[in-house]
C-alpha positions in Angstrom: -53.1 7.5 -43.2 -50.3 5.0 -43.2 -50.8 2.0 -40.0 -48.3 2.6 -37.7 -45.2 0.4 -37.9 -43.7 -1.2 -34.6 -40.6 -0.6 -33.6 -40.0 -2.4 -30.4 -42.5 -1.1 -27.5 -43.3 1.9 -29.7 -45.4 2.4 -33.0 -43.5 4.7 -35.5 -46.5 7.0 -37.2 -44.3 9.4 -39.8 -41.2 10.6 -39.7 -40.9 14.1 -39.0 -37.0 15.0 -39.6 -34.1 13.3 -40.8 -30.0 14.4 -40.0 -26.5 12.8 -40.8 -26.7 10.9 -38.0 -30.2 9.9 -36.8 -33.3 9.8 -38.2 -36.5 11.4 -35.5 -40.5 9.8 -35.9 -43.5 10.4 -34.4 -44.5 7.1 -32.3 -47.0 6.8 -29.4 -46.7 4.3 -26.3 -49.4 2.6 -24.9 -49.8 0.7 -21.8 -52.3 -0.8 -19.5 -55.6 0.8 -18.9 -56.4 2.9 -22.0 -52.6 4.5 -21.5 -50.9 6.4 -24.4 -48.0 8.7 -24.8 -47.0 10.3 -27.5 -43.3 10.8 -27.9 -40.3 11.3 -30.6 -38.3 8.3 -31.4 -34.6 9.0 -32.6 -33.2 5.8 -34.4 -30.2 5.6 -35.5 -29.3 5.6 -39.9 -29.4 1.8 -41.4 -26.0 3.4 -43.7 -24.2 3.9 -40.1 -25.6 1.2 -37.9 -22.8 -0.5 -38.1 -20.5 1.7 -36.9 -19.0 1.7 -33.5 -17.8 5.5 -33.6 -21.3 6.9 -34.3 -23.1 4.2 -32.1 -20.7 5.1 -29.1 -21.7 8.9 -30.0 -25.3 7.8 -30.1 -24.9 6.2 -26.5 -23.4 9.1 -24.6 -26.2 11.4 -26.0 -28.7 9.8 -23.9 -26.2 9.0 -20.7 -25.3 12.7 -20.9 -29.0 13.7 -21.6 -31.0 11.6 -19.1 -29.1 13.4 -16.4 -30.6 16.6 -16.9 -34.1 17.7 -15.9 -34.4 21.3 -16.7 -37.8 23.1 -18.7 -35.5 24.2 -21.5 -34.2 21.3 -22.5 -36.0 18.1 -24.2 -36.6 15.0 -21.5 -34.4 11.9 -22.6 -37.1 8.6 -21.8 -35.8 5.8 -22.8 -32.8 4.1 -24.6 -32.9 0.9 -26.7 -31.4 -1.3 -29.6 -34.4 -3.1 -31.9 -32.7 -5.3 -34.5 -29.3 -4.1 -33.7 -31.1 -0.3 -34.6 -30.3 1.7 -31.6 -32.9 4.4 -30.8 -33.7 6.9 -28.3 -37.0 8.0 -27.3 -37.3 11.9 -26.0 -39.4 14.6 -25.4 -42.1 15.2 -28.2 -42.4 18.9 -29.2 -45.2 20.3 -30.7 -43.7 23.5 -33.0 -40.9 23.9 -35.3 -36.9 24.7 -34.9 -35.3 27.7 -34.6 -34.5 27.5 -38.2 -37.7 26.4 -39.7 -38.4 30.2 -37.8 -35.7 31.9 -39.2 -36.8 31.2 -42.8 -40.0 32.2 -41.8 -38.9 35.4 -41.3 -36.7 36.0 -44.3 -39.5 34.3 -46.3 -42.0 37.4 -44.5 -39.0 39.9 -45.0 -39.9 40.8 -41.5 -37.0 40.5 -38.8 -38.2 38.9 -35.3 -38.7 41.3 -32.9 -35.9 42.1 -30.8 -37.6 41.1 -27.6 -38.7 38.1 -29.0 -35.1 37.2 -30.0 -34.1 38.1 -26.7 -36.8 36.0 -25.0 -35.3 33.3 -27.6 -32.0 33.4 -26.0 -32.7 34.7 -22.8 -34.6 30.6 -21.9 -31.5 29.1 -24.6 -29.3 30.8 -21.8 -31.0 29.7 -19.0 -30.6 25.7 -20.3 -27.1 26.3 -20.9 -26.2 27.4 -17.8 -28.1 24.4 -16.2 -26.3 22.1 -18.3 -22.5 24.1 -17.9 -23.2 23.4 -14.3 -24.5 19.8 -14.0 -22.6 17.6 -11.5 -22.5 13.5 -11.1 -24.5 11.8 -8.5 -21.2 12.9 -6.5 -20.8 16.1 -6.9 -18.5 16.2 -9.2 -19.0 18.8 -12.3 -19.2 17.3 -15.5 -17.6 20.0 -17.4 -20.4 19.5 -19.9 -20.6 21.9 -23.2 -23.1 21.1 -25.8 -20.2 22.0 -28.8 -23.1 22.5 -31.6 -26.0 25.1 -30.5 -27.5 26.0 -33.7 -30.9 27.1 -34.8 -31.7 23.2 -35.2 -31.0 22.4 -32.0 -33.3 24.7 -30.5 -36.8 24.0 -30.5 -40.0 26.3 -30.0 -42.7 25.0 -29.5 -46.3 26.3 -30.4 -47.3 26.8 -26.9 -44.4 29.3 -26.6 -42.0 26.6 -24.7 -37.7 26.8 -25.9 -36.0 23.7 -25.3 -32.4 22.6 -26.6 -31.8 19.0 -27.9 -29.3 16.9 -29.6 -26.1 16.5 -27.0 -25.1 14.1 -29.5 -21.6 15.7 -29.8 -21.3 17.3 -26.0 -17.9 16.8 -24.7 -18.2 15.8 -20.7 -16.1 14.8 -18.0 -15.8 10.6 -18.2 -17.3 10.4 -21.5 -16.7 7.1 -23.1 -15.9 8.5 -27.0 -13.4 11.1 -27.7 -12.8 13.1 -30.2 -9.6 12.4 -32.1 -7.0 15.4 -33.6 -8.0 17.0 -36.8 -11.6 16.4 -36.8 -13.9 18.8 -36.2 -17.8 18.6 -34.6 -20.4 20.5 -35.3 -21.8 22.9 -37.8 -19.4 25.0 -39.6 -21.3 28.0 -39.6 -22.2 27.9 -35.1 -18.2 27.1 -34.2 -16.3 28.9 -32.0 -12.9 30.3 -33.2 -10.9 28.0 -30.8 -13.2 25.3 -31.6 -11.8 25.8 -35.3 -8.6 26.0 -34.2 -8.5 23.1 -32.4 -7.5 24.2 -29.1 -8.9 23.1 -26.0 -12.6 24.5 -25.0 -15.1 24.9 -22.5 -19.1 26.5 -22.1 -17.7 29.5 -23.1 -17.4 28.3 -26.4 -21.6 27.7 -26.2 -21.7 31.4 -25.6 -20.1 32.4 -28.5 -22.6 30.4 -30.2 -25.5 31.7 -28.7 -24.3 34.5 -29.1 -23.9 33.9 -33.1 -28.0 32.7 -33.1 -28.9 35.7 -31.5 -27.1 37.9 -34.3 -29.1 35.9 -36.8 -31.8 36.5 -35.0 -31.9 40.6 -35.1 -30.8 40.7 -38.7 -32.1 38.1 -40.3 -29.0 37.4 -42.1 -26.4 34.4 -41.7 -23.3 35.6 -40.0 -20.7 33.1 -41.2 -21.4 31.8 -44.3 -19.2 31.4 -47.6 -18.9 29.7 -50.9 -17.3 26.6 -49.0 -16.8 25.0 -46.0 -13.2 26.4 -46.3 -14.2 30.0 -46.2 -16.3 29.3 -43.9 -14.1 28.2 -41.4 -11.7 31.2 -42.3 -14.1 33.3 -41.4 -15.3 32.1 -38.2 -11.3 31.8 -37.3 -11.0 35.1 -37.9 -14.2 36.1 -36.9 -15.1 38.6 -39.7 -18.5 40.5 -38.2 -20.2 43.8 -39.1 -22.3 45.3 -36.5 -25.9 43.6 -36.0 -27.1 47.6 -36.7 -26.2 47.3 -40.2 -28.7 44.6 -41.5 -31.4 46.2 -38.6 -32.0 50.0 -37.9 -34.2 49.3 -34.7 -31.2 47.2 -33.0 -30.1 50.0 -30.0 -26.5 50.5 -29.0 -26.9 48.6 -25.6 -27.9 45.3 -27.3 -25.5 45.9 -30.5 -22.7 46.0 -27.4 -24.4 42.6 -25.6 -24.2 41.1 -29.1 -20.6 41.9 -30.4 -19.5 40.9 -26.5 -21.0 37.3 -26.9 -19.0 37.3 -30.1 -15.4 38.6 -28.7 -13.1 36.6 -30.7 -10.7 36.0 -26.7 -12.3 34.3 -24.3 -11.3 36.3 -21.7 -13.5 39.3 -23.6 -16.2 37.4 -23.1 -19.2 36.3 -21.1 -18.1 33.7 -19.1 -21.3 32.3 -17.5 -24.5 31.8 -19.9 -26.1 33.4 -17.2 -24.4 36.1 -17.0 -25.5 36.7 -21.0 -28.6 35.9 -19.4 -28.9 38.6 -17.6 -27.4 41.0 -19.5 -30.5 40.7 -21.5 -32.5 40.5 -19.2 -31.8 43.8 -17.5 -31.7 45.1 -21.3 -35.5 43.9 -22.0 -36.4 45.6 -18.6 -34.5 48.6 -18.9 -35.8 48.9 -22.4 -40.2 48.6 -21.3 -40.0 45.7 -23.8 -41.7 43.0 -21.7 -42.4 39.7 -23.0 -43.2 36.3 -21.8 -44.0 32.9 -23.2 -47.8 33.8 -23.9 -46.8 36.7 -26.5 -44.2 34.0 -28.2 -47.1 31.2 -28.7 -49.2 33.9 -30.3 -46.8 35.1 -32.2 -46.2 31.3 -33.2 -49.6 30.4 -33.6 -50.3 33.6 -36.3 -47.3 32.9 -38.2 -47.6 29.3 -38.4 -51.4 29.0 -38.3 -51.6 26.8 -41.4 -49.5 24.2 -40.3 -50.6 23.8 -36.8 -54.1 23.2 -38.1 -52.7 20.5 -40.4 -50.8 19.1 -37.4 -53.8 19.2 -35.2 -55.7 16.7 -37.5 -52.7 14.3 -37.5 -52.8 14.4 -34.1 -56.5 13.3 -33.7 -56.0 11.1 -36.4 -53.4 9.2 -34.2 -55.7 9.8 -31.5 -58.1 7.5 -33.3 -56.5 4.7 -34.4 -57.6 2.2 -32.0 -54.7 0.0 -30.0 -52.6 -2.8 -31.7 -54.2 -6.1 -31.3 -51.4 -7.2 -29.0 -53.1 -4.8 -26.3 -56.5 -6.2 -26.7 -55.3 -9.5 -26.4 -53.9 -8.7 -22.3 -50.3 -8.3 -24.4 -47.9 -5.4 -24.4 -46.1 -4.4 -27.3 -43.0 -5.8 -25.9 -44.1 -9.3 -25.6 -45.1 -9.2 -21.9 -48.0 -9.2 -20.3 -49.5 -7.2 -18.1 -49.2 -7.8 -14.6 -52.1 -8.9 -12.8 -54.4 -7.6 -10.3 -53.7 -9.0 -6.7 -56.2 -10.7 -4.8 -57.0 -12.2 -2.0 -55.6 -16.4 -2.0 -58.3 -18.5 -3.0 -59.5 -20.7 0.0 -59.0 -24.2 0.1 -62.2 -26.4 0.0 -63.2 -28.6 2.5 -63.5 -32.2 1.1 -66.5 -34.3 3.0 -65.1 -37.5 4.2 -66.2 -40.5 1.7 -69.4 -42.5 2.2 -68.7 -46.0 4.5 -65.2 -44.4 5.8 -65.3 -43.1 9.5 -64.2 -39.2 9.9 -60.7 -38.8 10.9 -60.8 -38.5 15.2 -58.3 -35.5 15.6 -55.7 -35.5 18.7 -56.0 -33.1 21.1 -52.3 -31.3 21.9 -50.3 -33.3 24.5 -48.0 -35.8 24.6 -47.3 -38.1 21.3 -47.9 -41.7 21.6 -44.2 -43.7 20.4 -44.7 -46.6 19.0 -42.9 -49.9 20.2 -39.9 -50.2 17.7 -38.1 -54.0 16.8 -36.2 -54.3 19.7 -39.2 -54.5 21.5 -40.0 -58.0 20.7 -36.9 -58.7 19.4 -34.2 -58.3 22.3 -36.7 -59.2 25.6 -34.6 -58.0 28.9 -33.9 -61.7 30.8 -34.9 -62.4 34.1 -32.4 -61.2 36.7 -32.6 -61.9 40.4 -31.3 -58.9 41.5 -34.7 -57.2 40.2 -36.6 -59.2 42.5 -34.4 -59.0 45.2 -34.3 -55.4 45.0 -37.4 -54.6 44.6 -38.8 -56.9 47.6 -41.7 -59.0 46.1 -42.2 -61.4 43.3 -44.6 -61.2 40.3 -45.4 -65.0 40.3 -49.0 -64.1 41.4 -49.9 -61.5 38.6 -51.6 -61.9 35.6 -49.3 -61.8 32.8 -50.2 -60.9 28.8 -49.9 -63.7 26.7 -49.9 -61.5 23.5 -46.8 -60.1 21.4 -46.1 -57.6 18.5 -44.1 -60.3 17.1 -44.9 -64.0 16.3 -42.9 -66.6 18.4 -40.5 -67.4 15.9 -39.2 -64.2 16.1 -38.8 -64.6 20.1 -35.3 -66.4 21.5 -35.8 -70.1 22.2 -34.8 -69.4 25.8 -37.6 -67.3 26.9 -41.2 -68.6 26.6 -43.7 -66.2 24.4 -45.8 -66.0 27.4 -43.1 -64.6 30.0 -42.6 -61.3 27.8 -45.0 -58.5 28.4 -46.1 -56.5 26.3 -44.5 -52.8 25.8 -46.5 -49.8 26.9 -47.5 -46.7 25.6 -44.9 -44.9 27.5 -41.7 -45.8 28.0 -39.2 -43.7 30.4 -35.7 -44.3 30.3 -34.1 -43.4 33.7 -30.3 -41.8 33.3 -27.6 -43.9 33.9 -26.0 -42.1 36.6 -28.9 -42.6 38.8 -28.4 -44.4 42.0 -30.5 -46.1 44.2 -31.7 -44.4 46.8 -31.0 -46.2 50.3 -33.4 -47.8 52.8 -33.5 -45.0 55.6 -34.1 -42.2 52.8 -37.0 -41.0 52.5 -39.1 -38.0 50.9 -41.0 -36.9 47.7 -38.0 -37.3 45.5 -37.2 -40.7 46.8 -40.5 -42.1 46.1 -40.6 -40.8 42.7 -37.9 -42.4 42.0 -38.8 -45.5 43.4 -42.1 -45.5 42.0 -40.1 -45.1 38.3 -37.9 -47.8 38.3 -41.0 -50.2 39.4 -43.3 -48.7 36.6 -40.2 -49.3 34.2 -39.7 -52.5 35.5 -43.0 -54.1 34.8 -42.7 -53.2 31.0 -39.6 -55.4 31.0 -39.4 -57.9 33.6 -40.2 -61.6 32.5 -42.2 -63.6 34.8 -39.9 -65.1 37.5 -39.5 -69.0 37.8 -38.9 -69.2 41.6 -39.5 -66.5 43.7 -36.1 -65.1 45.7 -35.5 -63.6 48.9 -35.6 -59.6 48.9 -32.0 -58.4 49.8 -31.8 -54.8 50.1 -28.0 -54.4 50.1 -28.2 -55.4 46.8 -27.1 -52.4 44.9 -30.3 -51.3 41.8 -28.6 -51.7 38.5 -29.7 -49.7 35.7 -32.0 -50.4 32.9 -30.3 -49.1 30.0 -26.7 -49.3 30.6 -27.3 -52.6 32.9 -24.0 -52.2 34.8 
């Protein structure tokens, strides 16, 4: 078995079909914890890489396909460029294609079932319709039609599952690449006749080609086929058709008229839902006692395709195997990130012991923070003033005065002894200026605070006096800050 190759956050394993457009692989994602996934990666052909027509094509097939989330049609995952290589990873489907089916069944020389044809188109219907009617996170209808149902664009998986795939070519509402005049899109063969023409079309141009699979279906035979593309075409334009009944004795009248009325060459003949073909079959299968349901289409699957899904199976626990790229046992994803990590708690800080010899830091208890005495402290002593005195009523000749500074006595003015400075407290309260002194006959709480402040401010400051002065109580108090 070949190692897996890696393609950007995927590993390719084989590659399991090929178109003109795209080439499909087999690739498995893995993630943290054991995680895998196996899925089908679409890359785009090295020979068109380059160009922007196909690219742009290749972009609106997974913006048109991501939007819908329906059981019958393949789930768009992810879309990426690797090496200027766009790619998109999808759904991955364990079966085969309508067509791989249909040659089955010539190569058998058994036509399938009618009920299981119906079945068939009954679940293509039903992902049609989903699709015909998708609308915009607004609410606005995208007008979608898929423009190229054909047996390879239908998938059946062998767990009995239908899903469509490849919108590729679907013309929507706001899409960003348009289709030009004169070229046309799709298989020759699946085309509507106004699709051939030219002319403008909408989902009921899918019907008619549902309604061309389901022909093939019943007979076995290919319903618009010539030696050339030309006749082809000229066929489908004039939609040459012999009754489904010719190729298939056991096709009944009711579903011979569902069939030709899927294929009515006017529009307006036509179904003009998928759902309405839908039910149309629906009440047909009923009506008919042929009953059938996805567990009768995987057996059927599983007896006609028994070799290969055996062969399948040991690829598939083969991959299973194969034990996770090195990147993954390293902690590294396959991207080149790493996964993320798994939250804990912070980590505590640790407490550090004090060294040995150094005393253990005395913490403050909340309160009141101690200012320290800044340079005009020392530098710009407040001189003696008489008024102080005289206000105030008594002298400070008689007590003890601090002899020591913050600053040496060079630093003090040659007018004002060392020793006559005190030193600045802890605490220093600065009155406002617009206080006033209160006069001699007032009296109260709020009189002797104030009087008590100015004293206690007043001792930080005031210089010894030389003489002492008379107290004169007339004399208005002057402030300490503004001095005025």
């Amino acid at each position: 078995m070949k190692k897996p190759v890696a393609f950007g956050k995927y590993y390719l394993h084989e590659r399991i079909n090929v178109g003109g457009m795209a080439e499909v692989f087999r690739a498995k994602a893995y993630g943290v914890e054991g995680f895998e996934r196996l899925v089908a990666v679409k890359r785009i052909l090295p020979n068109i890489a380059e160009d922007k027509e196909f690219i742009r094509m290749f972009i609106d097939e997974a913006k048109i396909a991501v939007q819908l989330n329906h059981a019958n049609i393949a789930q768009i995952f992810d879309l990426g460029v690797v090496d200027s290589s766009y790619y998109i990873a999808l759904e991955h489907i364990h079966g085969r294609d309508l067509r791989s089916i249909f040659d089955r069944s010539r190569a058998l020389a058994e036509p399938m079932p009618v009920a299981q044809a119906c079945f068939v188109v009954m679940k293509v219907c039903e992902g049609l319709d989903y699709a015909h009617n998708k609308r915009d996170p607004s609410g606005r209808e995208l007008h979608l039609v898929h423009r190229d149902v054909s047996p390879q664009n239908m998938l059946v998986s062998f767990e009995g599952e239908v899903k469509i795939i490849d919108f590729g070519i679907a013309k929507a509402a706001g899409k960003g690449s348009k289709t030009q005049a004169g070229i046309l899109k799709g298989k020759f063969g699946y085309m509507s006749p106004e699709q051939v023409r030219g002319l403008a079309i909408d989902r009921r141009s899918d019907i008619f080609s549902a309604g061309i699979v389901l022909y093939e279906l019943l007979t076995g035979e290919r319903l618009f086929v010539g030696e050339s593309d030309f006749s082809t075409l000229e066929k489908v334009r004039n939609v040459e058709i012999l009754p489904p009944s010719t190729y298939n004795r056991k096709i009944p009248d009711e579903l011979e008229r569902i069939v030709l009325k899927a294929l009515a060459k006017d529009v307006e003949d036509r179904y003009q839902n998928a759902i309405d073909l839908h039910d149309e079959l629906q009440a047909f299968v009923y009506t008919a006692g042929e009953f059938y349901s996805r567990k009768d289409l995987a057996a059927w699957m599983k007896r006609t395709f028994a070799k290969e899904i055996e062969e399948e199976t040991a690829k598939l626990d083969a991959y299973r195997q194969l034990p996770p790229p090195a990147a993954l046992e390293a902690g590294r994803a396959p991207g080149g990130t790493r996964p993320p990590p798994t939250p804990t708690s912070p980590p505590r800080r640790p407490s550090v012991a004090p060294p040995m010899g150094r005393p253990p830091r005395v913490l403050r208890a909340p309160g009141r923070r101690r200012r320290r005495a800044g340079p005009r402290a020392a530098s710009r002593p407040r001189p003696s003033r008489p008024r102080d005195q005289a206000w105030r009523g008594t002298t400070t000749s008689s007590r003890p005065r601090s002899t020591t500074t913050r600053r040496s006595p060079a630093s003090t003015p040659p007018s004002i002894s060392p020793s006559a400075i005190r030193p600045r407290r802890s605490r220093r309260r600065r009155p406002s200026c617009r206080r006033r002194p209160t006069p001699a006959g007032r009296r109260g709480p709020a009189a002797r605070w104030r009087r008590s402040a100015g004293r206690a401010y007043r001792r930080r400051w005031r210089p010894a006096p030389t003489s002492p002065r008379p107290a004169s109580p007339s004399t208005p108090r002057p402030c300490s800050t503004c001095r005025r």
